[in-house]
N, C-alpha and C positions, 0 to 999 in steps of 0.2 A: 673848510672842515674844522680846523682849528677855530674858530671864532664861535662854532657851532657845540663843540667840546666846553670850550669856554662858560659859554651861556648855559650850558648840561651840568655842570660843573656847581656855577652859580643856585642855579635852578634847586637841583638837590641837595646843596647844601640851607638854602635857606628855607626849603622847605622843614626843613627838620627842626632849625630855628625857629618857624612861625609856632611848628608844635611841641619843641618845649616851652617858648614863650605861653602858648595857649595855656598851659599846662601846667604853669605858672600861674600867670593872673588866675584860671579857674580857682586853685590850691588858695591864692590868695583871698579870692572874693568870697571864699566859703570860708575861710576863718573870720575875716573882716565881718561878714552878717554872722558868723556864731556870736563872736564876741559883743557884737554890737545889741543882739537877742538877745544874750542873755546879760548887760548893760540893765537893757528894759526891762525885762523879767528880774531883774534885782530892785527895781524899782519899785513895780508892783506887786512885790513881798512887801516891801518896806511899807507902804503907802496905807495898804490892806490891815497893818498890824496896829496905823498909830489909831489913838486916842484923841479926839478933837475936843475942846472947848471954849468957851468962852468966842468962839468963831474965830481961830487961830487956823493960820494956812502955812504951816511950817516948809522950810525950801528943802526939796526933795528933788535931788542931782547924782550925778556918776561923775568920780574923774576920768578924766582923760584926759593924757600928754600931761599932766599938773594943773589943767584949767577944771573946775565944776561947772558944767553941762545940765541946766536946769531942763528937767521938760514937764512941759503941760500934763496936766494928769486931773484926775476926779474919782469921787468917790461916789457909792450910792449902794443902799439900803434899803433891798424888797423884801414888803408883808407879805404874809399871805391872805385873801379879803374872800368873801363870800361867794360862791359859785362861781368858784376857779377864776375869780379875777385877784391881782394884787396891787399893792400901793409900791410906791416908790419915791424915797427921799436922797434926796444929795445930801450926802453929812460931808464933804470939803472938796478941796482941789483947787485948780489955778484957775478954771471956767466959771463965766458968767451967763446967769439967765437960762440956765438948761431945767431949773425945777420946772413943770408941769407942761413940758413943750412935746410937739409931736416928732421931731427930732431926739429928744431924748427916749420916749415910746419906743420907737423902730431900733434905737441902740438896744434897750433892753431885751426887745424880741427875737432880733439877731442873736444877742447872747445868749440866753436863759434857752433858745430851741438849739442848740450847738451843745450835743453831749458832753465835751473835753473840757474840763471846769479850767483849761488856758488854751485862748485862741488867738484868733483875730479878726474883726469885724470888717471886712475888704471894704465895704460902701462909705467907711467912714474912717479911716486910715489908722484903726485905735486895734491898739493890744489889750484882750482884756483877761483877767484873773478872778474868777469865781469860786466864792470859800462860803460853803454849808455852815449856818451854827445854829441850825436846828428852829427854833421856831422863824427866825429870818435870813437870807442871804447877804452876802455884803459883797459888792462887786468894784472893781478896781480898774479903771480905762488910764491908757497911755498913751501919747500922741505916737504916731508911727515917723509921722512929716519929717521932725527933723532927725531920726534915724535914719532914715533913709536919704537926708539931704547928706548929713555924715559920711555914708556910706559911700553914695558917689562922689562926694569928694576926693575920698580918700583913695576909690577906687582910680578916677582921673590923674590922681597925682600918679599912679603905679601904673595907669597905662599911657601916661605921658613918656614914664622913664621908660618902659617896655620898647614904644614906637623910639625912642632916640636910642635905643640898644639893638633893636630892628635894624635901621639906617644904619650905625655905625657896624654891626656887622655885614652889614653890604658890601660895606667898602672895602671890612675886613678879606671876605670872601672873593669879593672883583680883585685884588691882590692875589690872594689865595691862591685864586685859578689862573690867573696869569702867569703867577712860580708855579702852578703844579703843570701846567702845561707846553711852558719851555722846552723841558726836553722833548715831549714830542713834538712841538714847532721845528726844534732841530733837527730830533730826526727824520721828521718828514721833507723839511730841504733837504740834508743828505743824503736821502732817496732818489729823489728827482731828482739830483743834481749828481748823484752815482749814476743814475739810468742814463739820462742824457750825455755824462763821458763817457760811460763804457758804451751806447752806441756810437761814438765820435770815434773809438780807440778802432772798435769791429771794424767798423765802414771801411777804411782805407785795406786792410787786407783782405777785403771780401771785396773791393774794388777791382786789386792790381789783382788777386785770383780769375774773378769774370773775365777782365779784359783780357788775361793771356790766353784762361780755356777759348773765348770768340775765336782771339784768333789763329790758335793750335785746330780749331773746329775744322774753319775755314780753308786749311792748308793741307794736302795730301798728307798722309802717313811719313813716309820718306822724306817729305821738304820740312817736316814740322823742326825750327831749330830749340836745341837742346835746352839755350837758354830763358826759356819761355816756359819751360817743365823748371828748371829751375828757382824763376821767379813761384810757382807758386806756391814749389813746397817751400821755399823761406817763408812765404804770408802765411803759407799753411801753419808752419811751427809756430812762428810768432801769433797768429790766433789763440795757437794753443794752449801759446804759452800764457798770454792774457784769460784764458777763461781756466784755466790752472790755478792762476792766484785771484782769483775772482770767488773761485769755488772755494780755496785756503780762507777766506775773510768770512764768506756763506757761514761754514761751518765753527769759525772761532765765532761770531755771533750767535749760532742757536746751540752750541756748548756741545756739538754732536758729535767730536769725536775729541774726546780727554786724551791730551798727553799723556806717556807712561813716563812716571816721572823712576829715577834709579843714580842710583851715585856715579855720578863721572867729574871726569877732571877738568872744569874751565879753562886750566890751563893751557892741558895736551889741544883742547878743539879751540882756544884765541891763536897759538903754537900753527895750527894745519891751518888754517883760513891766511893767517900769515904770510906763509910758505907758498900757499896757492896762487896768493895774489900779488906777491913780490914783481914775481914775471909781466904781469899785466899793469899793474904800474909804473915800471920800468918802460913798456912799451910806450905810454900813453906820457909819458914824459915826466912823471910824479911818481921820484921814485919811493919806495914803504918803508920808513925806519915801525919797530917794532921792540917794545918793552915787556917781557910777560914774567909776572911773578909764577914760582914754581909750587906745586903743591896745592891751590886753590879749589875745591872741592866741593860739589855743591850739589842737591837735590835736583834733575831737570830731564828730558829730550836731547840725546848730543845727537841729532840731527836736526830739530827746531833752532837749538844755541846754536848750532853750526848755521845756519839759515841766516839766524839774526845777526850773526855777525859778520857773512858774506854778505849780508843786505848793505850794510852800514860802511865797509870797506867799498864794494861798489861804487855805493853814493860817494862817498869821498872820490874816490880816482874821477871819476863822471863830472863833479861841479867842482873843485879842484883847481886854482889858478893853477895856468901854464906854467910848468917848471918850479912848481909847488912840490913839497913835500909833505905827503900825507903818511901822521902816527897814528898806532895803537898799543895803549896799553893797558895791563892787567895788574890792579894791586889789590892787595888786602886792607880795607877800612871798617876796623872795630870788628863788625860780626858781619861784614857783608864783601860782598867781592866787588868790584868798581871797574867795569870794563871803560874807558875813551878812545874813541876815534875821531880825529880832526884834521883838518885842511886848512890852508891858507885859501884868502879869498876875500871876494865882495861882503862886507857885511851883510845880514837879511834883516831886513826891517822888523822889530819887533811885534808890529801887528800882524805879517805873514807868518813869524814863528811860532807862534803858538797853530798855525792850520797845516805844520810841515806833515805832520801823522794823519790829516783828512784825505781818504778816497781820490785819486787821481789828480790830487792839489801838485802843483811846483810853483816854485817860489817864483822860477823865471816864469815870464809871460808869454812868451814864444811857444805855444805848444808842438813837439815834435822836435826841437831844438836839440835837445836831450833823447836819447835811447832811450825805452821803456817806459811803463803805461803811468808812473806815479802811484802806486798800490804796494812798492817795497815796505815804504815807514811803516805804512797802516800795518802789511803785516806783521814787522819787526817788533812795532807796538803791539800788537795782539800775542805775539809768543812772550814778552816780557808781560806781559799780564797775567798769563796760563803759569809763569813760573813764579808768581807772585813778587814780582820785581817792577821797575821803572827805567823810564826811557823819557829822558828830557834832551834837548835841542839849547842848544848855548850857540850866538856870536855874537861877535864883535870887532874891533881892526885888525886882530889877528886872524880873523876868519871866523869858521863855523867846525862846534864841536859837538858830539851826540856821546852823552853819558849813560850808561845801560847800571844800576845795579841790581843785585840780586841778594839773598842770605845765603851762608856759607852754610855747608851742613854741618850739624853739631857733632 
């Protein structure tokens, strides 16, 4: 699909390029023969106006680029004769052997039957200029050949450069579509690859469920033992509790339900998640020192902020070296608030840290090792986004620390 976007991608972009390029050379090629036209027709003004004597064939040219550009030309000079027939002389030009030929005839007759006293004689590649002076005509030919050799020249040089501007935005474009389609390359693996964990995550509580309802099925009323109801309301919860923050991430993606944001105290809610969690670190052998600046006040959700910072307190006690002490603190930095939580422990390899906030990712490889589905970050990250704040992941031999901040309200 993506290779297919790609090529869609490609496709109409340079379609659009062939047609301003077309659009282009056309623009071009119609100034190119204006100017080149009227080149000629400057010619055969000049040519028509001189005076000849003494059998002088004076050089009659155009610049162009700084070079003089001679071209072939002639002149000629019809009587009128007796019962509608006329005479016709060559008075100059750069042609030989044209006086009394039937070549020269068929020029004349093409001209003089053509209304437009300036045309062109197609059969014979000549531009010509017809000037009335009353008892005789004087007519003026120009070779067309090397205008028109001119022209495709000039034309080929410009669609030489057009085809290497073609090609080279190709490449531009196959680039192009490659960054413009990254992110959904991404995010199409993170689809699949959210689909395929969260059916991995289902499975096993919709497993130990089946198996207990078979065999609660199977067993009288009275024999059924208790503990078999109570497997599966735990798998029950625990389902629940996974298609709960499943649905939290749905909806912080298509933006469907806005936090109400209102003034509370970051303080008072880093203070209660604290308090909360004290006891439960304590049990789990990590016991919670805690640092909280007072007064800290900020635009947000204090039940989101409350989320996010039980997410993060969590994670710590949970990965947490044994008999580790896990902090958090709250200080004021410039105009923003800087919440830290950190634990001692295994460093995580820098290439893992950066996917700690992807969809069911954990650093450890053991899945199941760990409580819980791996969807906390994501969503902790997704609340620090809604409050226009950040959420970065630091370790190193001291361990692993997750820095939240936010803006303080003004």
């Amino acid at each position: 699909m993506i290779r297919k976007l790609r090529l869609k991608f490609v496709a109409v972009c340079m379609a659009l390029v062939t047609a301003v390029l077309a659009v282009v050379c056309f623009a071009i090629f119609a100034a190119l023969r204006g100017n080149v036209e009227d080149l000629s027709r400057q010619v055969l003004h000049r040519v028509i106006q001189e005076e000849y004597h003494d059998g002088r064939k004076p050089e009659i040219g155009v610049e162009i680029g700084g070079d003089k550009l001679l071209l072939p030309y002639f002149t000629v000079s019809v009587w009128p004769g007796g019962g509608g027939a006329w005479a016709a002389y060559v008075t100059g030009g750069t042609y030989a052997g044209l006086e009394d030929t039937a070549e020269l005839t068929a020029i004349l007759e093409d001209c003089l039957n053509q209304k437009p006293p300036e045309g062109v004689v197609q059969g014979y590649g000549l531009r010509y200029l017809r000037q009335d002076n009353g008892l005789y005509r004087k007519l003026a030919f120009v070779d067309m050949s090397m205008e028109r050799a001119m022209l495709r020249e000039m034309m080929g040089s410009y669609l030489g450069i057009a085809l290497a501007a073609f090609l080279l935005l190709l490449g531009v474009s196959a680039i192009l579509a490659r960054w413009a389609t990254g992110p959904v390359e991404r995010a199409w693996s993170q689809q699949r690859r959210f689909l395929s964990d969260a059916s991995h995550e289902l499975k096993t509580p919709l497993t130990v469920i089946l198996s207990n309802a078979e065999l609660l099925s199977a067993l009288p009323l009275e024999e059924r033992p208790a503990r078999w109801t109570d497997n599966i309301l735990s798998e029950s919860r625990q389902m629940k509790g996974l298609v709960e923050e499943m649905l939290t991430l749905a909806r912080a993606d298509n933006m469907t339900q806005l936090p109400v944001l209102g003034e509370v105290s970051l303080s008072e809610i880093a203070e209660d998640c604290a308090l909360a969690f004290e006891p439960v670190a304590f049990e789990a052998g990590k016991p919670l020192e805690y640092a909280v600046a007072e007064g800290l006040s900020v635009l947000g959700d204090r039940d989101r902020l409350r989320r996010l910072i039980s997410i993060l307190l969590d994670n710590a006690v949970k990965y947490g070296a044994e008999g580790g002490t896990v902090s958090l603190t709250l200080e004021k930095t410039d105009r923003q608030a800087r919440l830290t939580v950190a634990n001692p422990g295994e460093p995580i390899p820098a290439e893992q840290l950066g996917r700690l906030f992807e969809r069911f990712y954990r650093a450890d490889a053991s899945r199941g090792e760990k409580s819980g589905f791996g969807l906390g970050l994501s969503i902790a990250a997704a609340v620090a986004q809604e409050h226009r704040g950040t959420l970065k992941a630091e370790s190193g031999r001291e361990g692993t620390r997750f820095v939240f901040t936010m803006p303080l309200k003004k």
